[in-house]
N, C-alpha and C positions, 0 to 999 in steps of 0.2 A: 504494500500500500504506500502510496508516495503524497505528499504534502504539497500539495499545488495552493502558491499567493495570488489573486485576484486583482489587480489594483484600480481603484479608480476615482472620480472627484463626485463630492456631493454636499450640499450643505457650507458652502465654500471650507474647505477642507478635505483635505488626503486621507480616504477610507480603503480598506482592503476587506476581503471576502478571503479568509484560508480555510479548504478543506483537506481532510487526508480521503483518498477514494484509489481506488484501482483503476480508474481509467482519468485520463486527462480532460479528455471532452464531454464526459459525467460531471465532473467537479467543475468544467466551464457552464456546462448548459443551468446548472442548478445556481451557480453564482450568479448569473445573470438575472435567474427571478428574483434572487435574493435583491440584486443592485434595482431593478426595479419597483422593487417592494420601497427600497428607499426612496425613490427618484416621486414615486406618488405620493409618498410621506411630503416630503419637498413641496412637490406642486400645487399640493390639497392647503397647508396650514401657511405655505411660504407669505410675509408682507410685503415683500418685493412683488408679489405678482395681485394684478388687481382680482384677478378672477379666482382666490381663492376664498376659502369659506371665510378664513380671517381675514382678508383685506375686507369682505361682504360684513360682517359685523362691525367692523370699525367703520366702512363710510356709515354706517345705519346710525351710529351711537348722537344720543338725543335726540334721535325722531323716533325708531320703532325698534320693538325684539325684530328677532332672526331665528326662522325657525331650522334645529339643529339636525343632522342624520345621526344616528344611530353613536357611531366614533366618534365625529365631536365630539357628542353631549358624554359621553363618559370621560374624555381629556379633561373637558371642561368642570364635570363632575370634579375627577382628581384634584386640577389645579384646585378646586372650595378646598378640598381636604389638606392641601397643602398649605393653604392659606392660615386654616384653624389649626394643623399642628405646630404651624413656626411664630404662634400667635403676630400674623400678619405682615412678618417680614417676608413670604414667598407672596408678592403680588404681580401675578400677571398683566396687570395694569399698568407698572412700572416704567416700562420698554422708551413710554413719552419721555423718560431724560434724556435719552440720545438725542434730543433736539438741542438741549443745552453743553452733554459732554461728547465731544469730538475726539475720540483719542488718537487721532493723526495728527491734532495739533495741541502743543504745551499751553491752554489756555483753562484756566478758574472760569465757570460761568459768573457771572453780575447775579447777587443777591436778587435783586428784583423779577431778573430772570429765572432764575431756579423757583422760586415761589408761585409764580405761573404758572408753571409746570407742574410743581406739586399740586398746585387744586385739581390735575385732570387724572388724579391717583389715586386709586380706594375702589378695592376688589370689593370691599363689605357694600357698598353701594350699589353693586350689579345686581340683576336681577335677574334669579334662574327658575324660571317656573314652566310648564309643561313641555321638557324639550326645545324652550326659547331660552332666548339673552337677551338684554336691554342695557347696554351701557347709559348711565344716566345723563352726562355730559357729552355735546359736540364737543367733540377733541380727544376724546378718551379713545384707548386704543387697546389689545388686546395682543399680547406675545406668545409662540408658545417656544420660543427660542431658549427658556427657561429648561426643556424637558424634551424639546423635539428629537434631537438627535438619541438622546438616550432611548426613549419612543422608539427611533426605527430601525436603533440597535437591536433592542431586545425584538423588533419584528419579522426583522430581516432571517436574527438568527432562526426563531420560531418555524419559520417556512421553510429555512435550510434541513431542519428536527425532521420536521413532517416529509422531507424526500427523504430520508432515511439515511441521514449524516449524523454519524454518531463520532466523529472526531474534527474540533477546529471550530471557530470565533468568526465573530465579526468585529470589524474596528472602524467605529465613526468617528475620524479626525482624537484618539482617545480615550472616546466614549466605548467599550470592550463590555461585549457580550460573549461568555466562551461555553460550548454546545456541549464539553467532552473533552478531555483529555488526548493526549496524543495517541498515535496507533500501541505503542509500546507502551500504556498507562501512564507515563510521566507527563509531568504538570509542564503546562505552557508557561515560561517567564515572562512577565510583562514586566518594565521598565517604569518608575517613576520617575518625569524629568525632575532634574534639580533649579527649582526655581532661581537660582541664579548666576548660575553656569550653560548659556543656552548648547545644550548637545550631549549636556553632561547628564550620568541617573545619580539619584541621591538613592535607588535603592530599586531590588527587584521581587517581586512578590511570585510568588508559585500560584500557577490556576489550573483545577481541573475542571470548575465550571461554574456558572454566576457573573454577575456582570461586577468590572468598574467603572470608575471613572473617578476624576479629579479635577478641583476650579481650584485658580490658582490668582496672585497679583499678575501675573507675567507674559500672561497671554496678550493682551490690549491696555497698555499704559503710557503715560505719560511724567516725567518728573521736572518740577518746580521750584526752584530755591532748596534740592537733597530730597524734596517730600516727594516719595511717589503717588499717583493716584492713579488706582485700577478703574477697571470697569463694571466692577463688582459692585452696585449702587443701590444703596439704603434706601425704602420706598418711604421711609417717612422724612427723613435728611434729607433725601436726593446727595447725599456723601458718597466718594467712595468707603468702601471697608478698609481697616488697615493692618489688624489686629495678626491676619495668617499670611503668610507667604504661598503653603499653597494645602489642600486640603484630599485626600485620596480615600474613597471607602469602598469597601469590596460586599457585595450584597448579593441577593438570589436574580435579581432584575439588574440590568444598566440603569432604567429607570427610576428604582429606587437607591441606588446608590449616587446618579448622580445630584436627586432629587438633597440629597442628607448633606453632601458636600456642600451644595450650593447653600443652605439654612445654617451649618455651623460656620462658615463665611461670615452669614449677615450678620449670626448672633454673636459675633466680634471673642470677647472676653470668656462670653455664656457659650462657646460654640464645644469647649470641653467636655462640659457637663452634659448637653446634647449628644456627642455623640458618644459618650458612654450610654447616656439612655438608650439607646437604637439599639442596642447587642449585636451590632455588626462591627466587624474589621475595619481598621482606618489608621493611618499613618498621616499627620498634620504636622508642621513646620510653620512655628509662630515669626513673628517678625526682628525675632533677634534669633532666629537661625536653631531653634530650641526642636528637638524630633519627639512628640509626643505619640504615642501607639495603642493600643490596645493591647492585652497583657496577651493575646494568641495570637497577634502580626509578627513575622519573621520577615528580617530584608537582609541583604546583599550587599 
């Protein structure tokens, strides 16, 4: 059985499909639905695109609901529940600061400007009733760039399961969803970058299956008089975070691990104590270089 890598672009970001299979052109043909499965994920929720379900809720926002199919409305589901366990730091409503933070360019938004933008913030606001949404404000805007890719990690892989791939991952830009172990039973190593050494790993984790992922400062920033600011942004501040450098949890879903990442992020200080609670695996790196873990994570 041989290990064929897939590679290709999705999500703006470098994703790959690896399976192990005995034929070459099995593990192509099956990759491909998989790369598809993603690409619809993409086209359905993408903001870039007007014709998706999410651009259609956000023009609708302060005039009328939008009635949801079936998959929405459970994303959308999820996201509420994500909302009430990070008590309101996971708000998909969020996304509106990108109008004020640009992180191509070294620039503070104007107080007056950030303020603005906060009024068009507050998931508790929305309104989910029978398979609809109502955002209550013109301007308010709806992301699911919070969770998407982990989303079509864990779906892609899923469909890879169902052809009957019992060895080998998917990788969105990252976001690693792993199907099974290698042909020989040994654990797939996955790499955690070192948030500040670009190239370097600050550690490698063993997978036989379950997703990761990790948010980090280091992805999309900027720095200002020494201070970094990430893109990492408090929905009630409109702040970056500053507290972690970079954040990694290994869970049964991509989804839910990247989900735990992103919440012990927002909760700065409190983001500890958080992912102790989860009873998942997790390796964090605070902002003075500090490696905190869970007492069953082993690195490299």
């Amino acid at each position: 059985m041989e290990i064929y890598k897939i590679p290709f672009r999705a999500m703006a970001c470098h994703c790959e499909v690896v399976i192990a299979m005995q034929s070459k052109d099995d593990a192509h043909a099956i990759a491909q639905k998989a790369i598809a499965e993603v690409q619809r994920i993409e086209t359905k929720y993408s903001r870039y695109r007007e014709d998706s379900i999410v651009s259609c809720i956000n023009a609708a926002a302060g005039r009328e609901a939008v009635t949801c199919d079936d998959e929405t409305w459970s994303l959308l589901k999820y996201a509420d529940s994500l909302y009430q366990v990070s008590d309101g730091l996971f708000d998909i409503t969020s996304g509106v600061l990108r109008r004020v933070w640009n992180f191509k360019v070294p620039q503070i938004p104007a107080g007056q400007d950030l303020e603005q933008v906060l009024e068009l913030i507050g998931w508790g606001g929305v309104r989910l009733e029978e398979q609809r949404i109502q955002l209550p404000k013109a301007g308010m805007e709806i992301d699911f760039g919070g969770f998407g890719k982990e989303y079509a990690s864990d779906r892609a892989a899923s469909l890879i399961s169902h052809q009957g791939v019992q060895h080998g991952y998917v990788n969105l830009g990252g976001d690693i969803r792993v199907i099974g172990p290698k042909p020989d039973g040994q654990a797939w190593m996955m790499g955690i970058q070192d948030p500040r050494k670009k190239g370097a790993l600050t550690a490698t984790i063993p997978m036989l299956a379950g997703g990761l992922a990790t948010s980090g400062d280091y992805e999309r920033y900027f720095e200002v008089n020494g201070q970094r600011y990430c893109h990492v942004l408090n929905p009630r501040s409109g702040q970056p975070v500053s507290h972690w450098r970079s954040v990694s949890v290994l869970a049964p879903l991509a989804v839910v691990a990247g989900n735990c990442t992103t919440i012990a992020m927002l909760k700065e200080t409190d983001g500890l104590a958080y992912l102790e609670s989860t009873g998942m695996r997790y390796l964090a790196i605070d902002n003075e270089g500090r490696m905190h873990s869970d007492s069953h994570s082993e690195s490299r």
